[in-house]
N, C-alpha and C positions, 0 to 999 in steps of 0.2 A: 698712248694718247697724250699729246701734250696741248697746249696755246689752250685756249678759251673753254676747252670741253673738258678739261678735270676739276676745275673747282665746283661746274657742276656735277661730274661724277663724285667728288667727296662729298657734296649737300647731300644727295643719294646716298652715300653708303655712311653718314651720321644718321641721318635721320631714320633709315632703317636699322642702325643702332638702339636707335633710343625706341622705337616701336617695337621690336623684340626685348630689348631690358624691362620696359616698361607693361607691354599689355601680354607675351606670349607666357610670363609668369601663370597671369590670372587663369588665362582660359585653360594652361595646361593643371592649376590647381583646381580648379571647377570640372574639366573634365576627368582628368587622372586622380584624383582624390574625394573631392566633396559629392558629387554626384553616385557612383560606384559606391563611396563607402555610407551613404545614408544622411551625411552630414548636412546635406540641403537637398532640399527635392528637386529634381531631376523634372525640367518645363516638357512638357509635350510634343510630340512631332509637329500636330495644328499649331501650338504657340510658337514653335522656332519658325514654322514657314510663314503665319503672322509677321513676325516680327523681321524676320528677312524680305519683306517685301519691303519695306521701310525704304525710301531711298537712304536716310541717312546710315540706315543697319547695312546698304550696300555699299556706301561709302565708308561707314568702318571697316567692313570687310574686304574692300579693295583695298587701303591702306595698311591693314594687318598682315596681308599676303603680299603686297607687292613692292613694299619698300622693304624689307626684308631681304627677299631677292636680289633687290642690286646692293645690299652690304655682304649678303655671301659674294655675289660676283666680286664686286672690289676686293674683299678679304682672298678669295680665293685666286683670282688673280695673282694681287702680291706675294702670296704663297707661292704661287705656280715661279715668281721671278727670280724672288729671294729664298724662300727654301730650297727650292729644285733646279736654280743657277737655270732658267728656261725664260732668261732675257733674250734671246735668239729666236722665239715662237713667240714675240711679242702681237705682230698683229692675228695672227691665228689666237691665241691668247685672250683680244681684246674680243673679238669677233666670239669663240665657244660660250665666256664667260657673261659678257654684258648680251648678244644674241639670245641666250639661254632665259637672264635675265628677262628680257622682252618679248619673247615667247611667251614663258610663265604669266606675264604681267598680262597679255593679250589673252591667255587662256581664260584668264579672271574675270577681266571686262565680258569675254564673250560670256561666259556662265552664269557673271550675274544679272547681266544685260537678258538673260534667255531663261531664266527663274520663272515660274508662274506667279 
């Protein structure tokens, strides 16, 4: 991809940088750790669907899952060019990687859009 459409693909794969440095920490310490080991009580099934009903709770979690996504794609990608010399599979490349990406991202909205 070049001209006008990668600098928005690198805003995308920063910002799902800093949204997995940033918030996949916590939830993977709350749920891999403090929950499981007693350290903090563990919310209810009722309070989690509570609280997922939230639009902003569905707008965190569309953000937490979906820009992620397109910095694996990009990460993966440039992997796919510069690691495995597979600059010749560039647009099949752009197409699995960022397609994939948008899929996922579509799977999201649909699920959280379809939540009771």
């Amino acid at each position: 991809m070049t001209g006008g459409k990668s600098p928005f693909l690198w805003t995308l794969f920063s910002a799902g940088g800093t949204v997995a440095a940033l918030l996949f920490p916590i939830h993977l310490f709350l749920t891999g750790l403090a929950f499981p080991l007693g350290w903090l009580d563990a919310p209810s099934h009722e309070s989690l669907q509570d609280l997922v009903r939230h639009p902003l709770a569905r707008l965190y979690l569309f953000v937490l899952i979906s820009l992620p996504l397109f910095h694996w794609a990009h990460r993966f990608r440039y992997t796919l060019y510069d690691g495995l010399s597979l600059k010749h599979l560039a647009p099949l490349i752009v197409v699995v990687c960022y397609g994939g990406a948008l899929l996922g991202t579509a799977m999201v909205v649909y699920t959280l859009w379809n939540l009771p």
